[in-house]
Backbone bond lengths (Angstrom), bond angles and torsions (degrees), N, CA, C in turn:
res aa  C-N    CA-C-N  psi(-1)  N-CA   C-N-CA  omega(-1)  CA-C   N-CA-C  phi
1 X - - - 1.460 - - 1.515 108.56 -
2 X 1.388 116.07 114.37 1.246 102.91 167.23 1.903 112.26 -122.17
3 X 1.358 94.10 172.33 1.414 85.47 -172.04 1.771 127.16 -90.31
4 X 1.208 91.53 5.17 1.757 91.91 153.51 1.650 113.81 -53.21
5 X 1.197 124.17 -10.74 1.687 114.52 -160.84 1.529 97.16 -118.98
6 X 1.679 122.59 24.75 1.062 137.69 157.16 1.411 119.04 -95.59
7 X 1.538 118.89 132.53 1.259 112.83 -163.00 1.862 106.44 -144.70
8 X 1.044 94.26 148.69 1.688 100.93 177.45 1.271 106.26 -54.52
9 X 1.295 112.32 137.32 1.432 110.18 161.50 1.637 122.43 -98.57
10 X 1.190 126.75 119.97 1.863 123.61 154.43 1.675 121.24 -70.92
11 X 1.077 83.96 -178.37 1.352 87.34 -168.63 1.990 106.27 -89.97
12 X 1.572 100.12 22.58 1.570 93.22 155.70 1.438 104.43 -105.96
13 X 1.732 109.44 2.09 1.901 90.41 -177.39 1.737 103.08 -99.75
14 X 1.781 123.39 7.29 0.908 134.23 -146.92 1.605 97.78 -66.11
15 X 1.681 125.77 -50.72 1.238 148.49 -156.64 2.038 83.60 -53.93
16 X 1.628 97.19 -75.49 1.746 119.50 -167.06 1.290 90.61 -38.08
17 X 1.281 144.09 -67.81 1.360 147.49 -130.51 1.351 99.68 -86.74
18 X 1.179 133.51 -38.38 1.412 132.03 -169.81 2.049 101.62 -84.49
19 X 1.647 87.52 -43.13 1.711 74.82 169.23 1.827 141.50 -76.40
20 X 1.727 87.95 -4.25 1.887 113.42 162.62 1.547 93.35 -69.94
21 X 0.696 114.35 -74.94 2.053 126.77 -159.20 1.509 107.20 -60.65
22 X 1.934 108.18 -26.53 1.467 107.99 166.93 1.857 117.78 -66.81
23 X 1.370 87.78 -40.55 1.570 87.24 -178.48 1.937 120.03 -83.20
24 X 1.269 111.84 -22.82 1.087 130.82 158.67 1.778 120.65 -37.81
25 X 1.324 84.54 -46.49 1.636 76.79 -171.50 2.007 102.13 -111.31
26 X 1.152 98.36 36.98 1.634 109.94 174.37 1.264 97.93 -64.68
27 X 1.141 153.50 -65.13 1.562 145.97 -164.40 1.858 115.59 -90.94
28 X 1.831 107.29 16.70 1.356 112.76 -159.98 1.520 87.67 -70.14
29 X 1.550 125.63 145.02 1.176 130.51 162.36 1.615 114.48 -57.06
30 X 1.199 116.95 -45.25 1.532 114.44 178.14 1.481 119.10 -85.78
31 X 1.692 120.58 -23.72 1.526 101.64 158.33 1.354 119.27 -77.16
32 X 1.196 125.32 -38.73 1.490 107.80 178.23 1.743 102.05 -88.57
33 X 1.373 147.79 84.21 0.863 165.39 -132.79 2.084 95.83 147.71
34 X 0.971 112.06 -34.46 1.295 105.27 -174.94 1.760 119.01 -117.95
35 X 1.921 95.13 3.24 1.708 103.99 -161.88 1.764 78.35 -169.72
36 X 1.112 111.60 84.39 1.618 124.00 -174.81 1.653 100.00 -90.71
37 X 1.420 134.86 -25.12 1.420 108.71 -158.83 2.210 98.86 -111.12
38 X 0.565 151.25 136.57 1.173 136.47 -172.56 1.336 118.16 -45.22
39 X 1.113 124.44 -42.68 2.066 124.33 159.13 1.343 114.23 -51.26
40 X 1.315 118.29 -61.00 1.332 118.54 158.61 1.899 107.74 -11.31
41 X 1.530 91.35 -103.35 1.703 97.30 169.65 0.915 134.94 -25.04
42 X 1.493 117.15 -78.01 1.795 114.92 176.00 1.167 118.02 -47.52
43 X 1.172 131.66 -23.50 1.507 137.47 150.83 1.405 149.41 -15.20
44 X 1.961 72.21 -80.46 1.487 88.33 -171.57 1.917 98.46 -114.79
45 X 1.188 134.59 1.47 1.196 136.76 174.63 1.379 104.86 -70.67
46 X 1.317 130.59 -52.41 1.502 114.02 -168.71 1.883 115.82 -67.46
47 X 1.098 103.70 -14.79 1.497 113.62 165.91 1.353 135.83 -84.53
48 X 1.771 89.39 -23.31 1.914 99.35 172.19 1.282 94.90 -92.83
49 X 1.055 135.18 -24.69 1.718 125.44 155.83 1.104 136.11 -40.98
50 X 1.530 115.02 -67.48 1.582 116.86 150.36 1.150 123.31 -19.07
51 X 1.682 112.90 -78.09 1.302 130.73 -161.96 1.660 104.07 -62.90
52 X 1.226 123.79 -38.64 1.491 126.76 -175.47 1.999 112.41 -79.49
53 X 1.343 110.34 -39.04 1.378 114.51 154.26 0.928 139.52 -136.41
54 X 1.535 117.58 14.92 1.540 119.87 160.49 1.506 128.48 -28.20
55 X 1.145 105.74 -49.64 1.423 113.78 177.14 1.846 137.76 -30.95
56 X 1.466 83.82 -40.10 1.672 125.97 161.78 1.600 85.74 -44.01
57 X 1.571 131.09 -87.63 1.027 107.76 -177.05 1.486 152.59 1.06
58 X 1.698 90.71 -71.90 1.497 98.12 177.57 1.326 127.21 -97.93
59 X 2.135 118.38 26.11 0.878 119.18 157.33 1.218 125.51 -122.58
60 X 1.834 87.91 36.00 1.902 93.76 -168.54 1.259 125.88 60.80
61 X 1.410 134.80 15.29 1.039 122.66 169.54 1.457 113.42 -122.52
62 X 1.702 131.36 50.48 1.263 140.13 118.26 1.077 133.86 -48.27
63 X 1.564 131.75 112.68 1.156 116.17 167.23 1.585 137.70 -118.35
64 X 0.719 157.36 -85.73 1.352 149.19 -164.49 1.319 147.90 148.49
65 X 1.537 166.16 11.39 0.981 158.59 -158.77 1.586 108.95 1.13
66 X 1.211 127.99 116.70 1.564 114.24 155.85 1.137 143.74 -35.02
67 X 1.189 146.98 115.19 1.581 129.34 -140.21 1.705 124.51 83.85
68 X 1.350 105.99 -29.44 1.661 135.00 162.64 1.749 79.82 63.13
69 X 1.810 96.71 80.95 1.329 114.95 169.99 1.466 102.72 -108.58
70 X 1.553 128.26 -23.81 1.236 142.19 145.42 1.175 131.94 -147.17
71 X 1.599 132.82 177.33 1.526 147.58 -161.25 1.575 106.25 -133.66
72 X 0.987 98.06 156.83 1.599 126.02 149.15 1.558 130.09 -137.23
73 X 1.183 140.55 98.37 1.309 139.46 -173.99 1.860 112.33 -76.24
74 X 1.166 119.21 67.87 1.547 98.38 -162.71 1.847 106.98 -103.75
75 X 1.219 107.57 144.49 1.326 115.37 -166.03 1.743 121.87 -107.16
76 X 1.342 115.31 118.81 1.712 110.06 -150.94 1.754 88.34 -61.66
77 X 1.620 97.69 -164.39 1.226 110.05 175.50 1.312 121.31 -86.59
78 X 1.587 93.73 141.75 2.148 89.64 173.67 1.619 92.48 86.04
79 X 1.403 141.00 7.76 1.559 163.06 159.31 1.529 120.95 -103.61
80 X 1.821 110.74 108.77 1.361 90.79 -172.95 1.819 90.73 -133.50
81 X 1.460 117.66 179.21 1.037 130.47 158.01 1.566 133.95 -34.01
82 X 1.795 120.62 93.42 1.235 110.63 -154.57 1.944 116.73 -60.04
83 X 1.097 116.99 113.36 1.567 146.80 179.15 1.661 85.61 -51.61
84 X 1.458 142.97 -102.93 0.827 148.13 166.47 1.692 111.64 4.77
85 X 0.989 137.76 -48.67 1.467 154.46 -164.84 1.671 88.44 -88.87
86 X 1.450 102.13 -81.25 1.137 120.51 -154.24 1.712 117.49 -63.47
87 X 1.377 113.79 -18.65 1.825 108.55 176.30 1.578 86.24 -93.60
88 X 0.936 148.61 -55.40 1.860 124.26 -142.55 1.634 82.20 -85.60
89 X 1.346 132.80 2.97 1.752 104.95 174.42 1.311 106.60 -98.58
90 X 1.797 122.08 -11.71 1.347 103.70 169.05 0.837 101.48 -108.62
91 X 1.538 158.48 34.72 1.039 163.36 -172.08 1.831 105.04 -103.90
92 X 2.010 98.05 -52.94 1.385 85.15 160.29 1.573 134.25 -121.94
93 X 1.830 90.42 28.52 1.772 93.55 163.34 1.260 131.02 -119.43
94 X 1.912 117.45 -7.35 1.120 119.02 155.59 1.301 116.51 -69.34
95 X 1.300 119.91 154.34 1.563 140.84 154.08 1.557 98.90 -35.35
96 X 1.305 118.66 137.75 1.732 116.15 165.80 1.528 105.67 -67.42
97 X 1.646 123.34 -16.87 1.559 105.66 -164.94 1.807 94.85 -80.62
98 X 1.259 101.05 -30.12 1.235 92.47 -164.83 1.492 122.37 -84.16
99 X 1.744 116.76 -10.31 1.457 134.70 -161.46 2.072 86.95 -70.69
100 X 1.368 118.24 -57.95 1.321 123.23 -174.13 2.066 96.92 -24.82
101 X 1.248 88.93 -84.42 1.673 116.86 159.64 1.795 126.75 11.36
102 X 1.747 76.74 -62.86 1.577 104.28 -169.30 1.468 111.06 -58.80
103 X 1.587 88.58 -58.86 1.523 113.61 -161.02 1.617 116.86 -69.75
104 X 1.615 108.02 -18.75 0.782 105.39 177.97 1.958 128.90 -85.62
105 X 1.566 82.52 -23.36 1.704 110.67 160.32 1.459 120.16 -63.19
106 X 1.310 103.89 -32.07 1.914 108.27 170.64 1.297 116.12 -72.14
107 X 1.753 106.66 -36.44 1.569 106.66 -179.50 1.714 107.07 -80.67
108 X 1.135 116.69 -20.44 1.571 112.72 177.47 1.726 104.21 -86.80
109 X 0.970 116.12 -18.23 1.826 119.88 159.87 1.442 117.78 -67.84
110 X 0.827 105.90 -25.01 1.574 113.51 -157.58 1.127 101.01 -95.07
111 X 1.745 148.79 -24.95 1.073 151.62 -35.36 1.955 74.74 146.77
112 X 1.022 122.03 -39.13 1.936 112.52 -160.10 1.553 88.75 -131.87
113 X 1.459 125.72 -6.15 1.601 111.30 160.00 1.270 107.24 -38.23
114 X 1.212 116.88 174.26 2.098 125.40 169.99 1.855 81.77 -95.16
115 X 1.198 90.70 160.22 1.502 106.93 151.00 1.205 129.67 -98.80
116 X 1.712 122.99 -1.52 1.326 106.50 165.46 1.878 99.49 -117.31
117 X 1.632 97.40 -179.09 1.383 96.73 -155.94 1.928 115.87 -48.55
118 X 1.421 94.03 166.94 2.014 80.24 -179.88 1.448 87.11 178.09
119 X 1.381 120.70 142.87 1.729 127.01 162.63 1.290 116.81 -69.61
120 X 1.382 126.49 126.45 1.220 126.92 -169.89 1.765 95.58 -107.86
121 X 1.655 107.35 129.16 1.345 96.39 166.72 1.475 104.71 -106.51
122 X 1.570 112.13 124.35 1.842 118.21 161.98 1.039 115.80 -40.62
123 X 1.894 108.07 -56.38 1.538 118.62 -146.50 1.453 103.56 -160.88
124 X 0.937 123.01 138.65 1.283 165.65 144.09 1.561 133.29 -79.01
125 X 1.246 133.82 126.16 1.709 101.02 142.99 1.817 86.28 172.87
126 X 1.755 98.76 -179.11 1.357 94.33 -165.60 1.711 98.97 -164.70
127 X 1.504 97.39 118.34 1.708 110.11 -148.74 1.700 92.69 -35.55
128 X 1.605 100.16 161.10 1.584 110.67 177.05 1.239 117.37 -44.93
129 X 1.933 105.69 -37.56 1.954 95.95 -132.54 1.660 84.69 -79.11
130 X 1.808 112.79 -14.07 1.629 100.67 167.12 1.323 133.84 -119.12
131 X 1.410 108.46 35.11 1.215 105.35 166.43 1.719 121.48 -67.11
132 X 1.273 104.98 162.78 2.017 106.12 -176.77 0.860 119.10 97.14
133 X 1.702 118.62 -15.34 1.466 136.32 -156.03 1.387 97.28 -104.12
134 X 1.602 157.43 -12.31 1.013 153.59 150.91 1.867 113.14 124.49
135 X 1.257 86.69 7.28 1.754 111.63 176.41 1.825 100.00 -45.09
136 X 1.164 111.23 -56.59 1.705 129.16 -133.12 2.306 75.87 -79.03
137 X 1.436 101.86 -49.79 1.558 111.73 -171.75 1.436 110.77 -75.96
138 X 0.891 116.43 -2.44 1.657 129.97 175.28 1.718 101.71 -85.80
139 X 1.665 98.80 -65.63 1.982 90.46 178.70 1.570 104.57 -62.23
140 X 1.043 142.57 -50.53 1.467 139.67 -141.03 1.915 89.01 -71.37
141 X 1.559 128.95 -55.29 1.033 135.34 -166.37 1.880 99.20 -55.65
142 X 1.378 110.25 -55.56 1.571 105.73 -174.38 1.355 109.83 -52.19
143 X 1.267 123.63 -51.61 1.655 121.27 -179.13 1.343 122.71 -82.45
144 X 1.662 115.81 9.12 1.196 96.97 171.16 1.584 101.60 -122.12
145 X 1.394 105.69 36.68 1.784 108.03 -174.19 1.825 83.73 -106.03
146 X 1.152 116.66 -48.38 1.585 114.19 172.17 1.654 101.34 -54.40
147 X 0.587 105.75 -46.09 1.931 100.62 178.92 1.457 123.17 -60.91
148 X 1.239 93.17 -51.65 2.118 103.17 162.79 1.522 104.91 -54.59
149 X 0.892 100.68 -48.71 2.084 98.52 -170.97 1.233 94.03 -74.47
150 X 0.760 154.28 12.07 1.767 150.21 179.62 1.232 106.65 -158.15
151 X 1.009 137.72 26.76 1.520 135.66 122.04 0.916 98.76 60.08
152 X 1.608 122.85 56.52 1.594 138.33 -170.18 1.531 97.81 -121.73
153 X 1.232 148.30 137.31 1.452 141.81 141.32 1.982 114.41 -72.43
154 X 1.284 85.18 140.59 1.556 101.65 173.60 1.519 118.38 -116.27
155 X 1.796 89.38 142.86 1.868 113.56 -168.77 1.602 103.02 -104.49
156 X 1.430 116.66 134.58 1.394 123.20 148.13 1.346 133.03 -125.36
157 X 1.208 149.24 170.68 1.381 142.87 135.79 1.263 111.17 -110.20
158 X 1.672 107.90 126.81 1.307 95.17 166.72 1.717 116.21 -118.49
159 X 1.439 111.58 153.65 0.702 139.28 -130.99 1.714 117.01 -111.23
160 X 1.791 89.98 -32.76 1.341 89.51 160.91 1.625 101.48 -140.66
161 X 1.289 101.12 151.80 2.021 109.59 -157.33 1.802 99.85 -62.19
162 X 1.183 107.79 -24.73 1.457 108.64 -169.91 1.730 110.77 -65.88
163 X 1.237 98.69 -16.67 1.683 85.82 -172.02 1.862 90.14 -117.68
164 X 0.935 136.74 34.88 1.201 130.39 128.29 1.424 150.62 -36.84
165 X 1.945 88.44 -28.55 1.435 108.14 -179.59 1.607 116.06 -78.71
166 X 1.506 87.79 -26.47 1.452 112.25 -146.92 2.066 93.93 -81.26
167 X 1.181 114.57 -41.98 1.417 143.77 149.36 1.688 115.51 -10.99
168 X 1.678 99.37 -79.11 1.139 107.33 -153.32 1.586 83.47 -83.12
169 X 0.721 123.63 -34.23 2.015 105.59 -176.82 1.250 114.68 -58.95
170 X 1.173 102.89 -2.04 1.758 108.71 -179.52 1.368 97.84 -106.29
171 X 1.344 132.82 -1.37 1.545 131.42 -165.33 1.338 132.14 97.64
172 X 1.236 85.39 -16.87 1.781 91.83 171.88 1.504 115.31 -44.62
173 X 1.488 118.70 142.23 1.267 121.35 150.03 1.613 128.80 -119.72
174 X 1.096 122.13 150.73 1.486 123.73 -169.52 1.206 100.74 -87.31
175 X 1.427 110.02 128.61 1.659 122.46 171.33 1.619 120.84 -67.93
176 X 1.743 84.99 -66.78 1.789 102.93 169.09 1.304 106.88 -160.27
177 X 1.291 99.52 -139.68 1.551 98.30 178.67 1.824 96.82 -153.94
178 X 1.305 99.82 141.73 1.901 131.84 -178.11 1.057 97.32 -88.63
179 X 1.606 120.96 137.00 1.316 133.58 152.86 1.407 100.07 -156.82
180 X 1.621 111.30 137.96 1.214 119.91 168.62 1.574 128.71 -124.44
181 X 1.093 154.95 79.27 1.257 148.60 172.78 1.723 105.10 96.32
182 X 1.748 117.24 -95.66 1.603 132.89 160.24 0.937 113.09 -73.55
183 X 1.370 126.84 -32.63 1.642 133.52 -140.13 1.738 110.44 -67.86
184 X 0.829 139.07 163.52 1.983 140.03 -162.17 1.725 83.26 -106.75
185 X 1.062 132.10 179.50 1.410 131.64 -159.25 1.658 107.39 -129.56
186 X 1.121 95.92 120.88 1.653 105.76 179.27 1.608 117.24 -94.14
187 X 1.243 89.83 148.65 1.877 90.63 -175.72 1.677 102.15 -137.61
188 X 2.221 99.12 118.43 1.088 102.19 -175.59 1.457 113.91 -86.17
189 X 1.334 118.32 166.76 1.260 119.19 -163.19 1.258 86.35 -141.13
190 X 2.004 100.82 149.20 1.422 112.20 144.38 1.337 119.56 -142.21
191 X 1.401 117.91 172.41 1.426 128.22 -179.58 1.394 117.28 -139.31
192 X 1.441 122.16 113.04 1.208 134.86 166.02 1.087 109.07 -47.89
193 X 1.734 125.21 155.08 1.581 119.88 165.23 1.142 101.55 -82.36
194 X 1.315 119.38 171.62 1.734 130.78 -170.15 1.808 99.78 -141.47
């Protein structure tokens, strides 16, 4: 896999890309933690997608696998997750036990951003039947070669422990680790430019 076969996405690859990253995060500990029954999910995931990295869209920095075998939604600096979108959709698609939960996991996320500028990636991911295949190290390398040349540091949370590995070979480092009340435990990451 190399990353020539990564490609910008527009907003005609917007539909494909959200439904890669929908199915991607089918076994995520924190989406199904927040969309437990499979209707639930297929549901309401392609919309908490949007709303959480859509944005990526309209600053060109969606990207893609060819074939849209996987995504990356990553969001420049001073660019965050649209709020507007994103509270009235969990407001009425999370569980109320768990919304307390949520919110309080966003403010303890929010909490290990940097304070000076840095690309935050939401999301990631790269349908099952190809994960292992070098998809996931293909997006992370394209967007963080714009980041090296611009001498930008990059933010993540991840979300499920398994791709932690996948993370730090890219430079990532682990801050700590999130837990809130129900919630499955997130671990923020960062990466210096090099």
């Amino acid at each position: 896999m190399t990353i020539s076969m990564i490609m910008h996405a527009t907003a005609s690859d917007e539909m494909a890309v959200v439904d890669v990253v929908t199915l991607a995060f089918g076994t995520d500990p924190v989406a199904r933690w927040l969309y437990p029954s499979p209707h639930q999910y297929l549901t309401n995931m392609p919309p908490f997608v949007r709303a959480y990295g859509g944005r990526a869209f309209v600053h060109g920095s969606a990207y893609y696998v060819q074939g849209y075998t996987g995504a990356a939604l990553w969001l420049p600096p001073d660019v965050h997750p649209d709020e507007d979108e994103l509270l009235p959709l969990i407001r009425h698609t999370v569980s109320k036990q768990e919304q307390g939960d949520l919110f309080a996991l966003f403010e303890q996320m929010e909490s290990y951003h940097p304070k000076e500028p840095h690309w935050y990636l939401p999301l990631i991911g790269v349908d099952p039947i190809h994960q292992g295949q070098g998809y996931g190290s293909a997006l992370m390398q394209h967007a963080l070669l714009t980041c090296d040349r611009d001498q930008t540091q990059t933010y993540l949370e991840s979300s499920n422990p398994r791709n932690i590995s996948l993370y730090k070979r890219h430079g990532f480092e682990l801050l700590g680790t999130i837990q809130v009340g129900t919630s499955p435990l997130v671990f923020p990451m960062l990466r210096k430019p090099r």
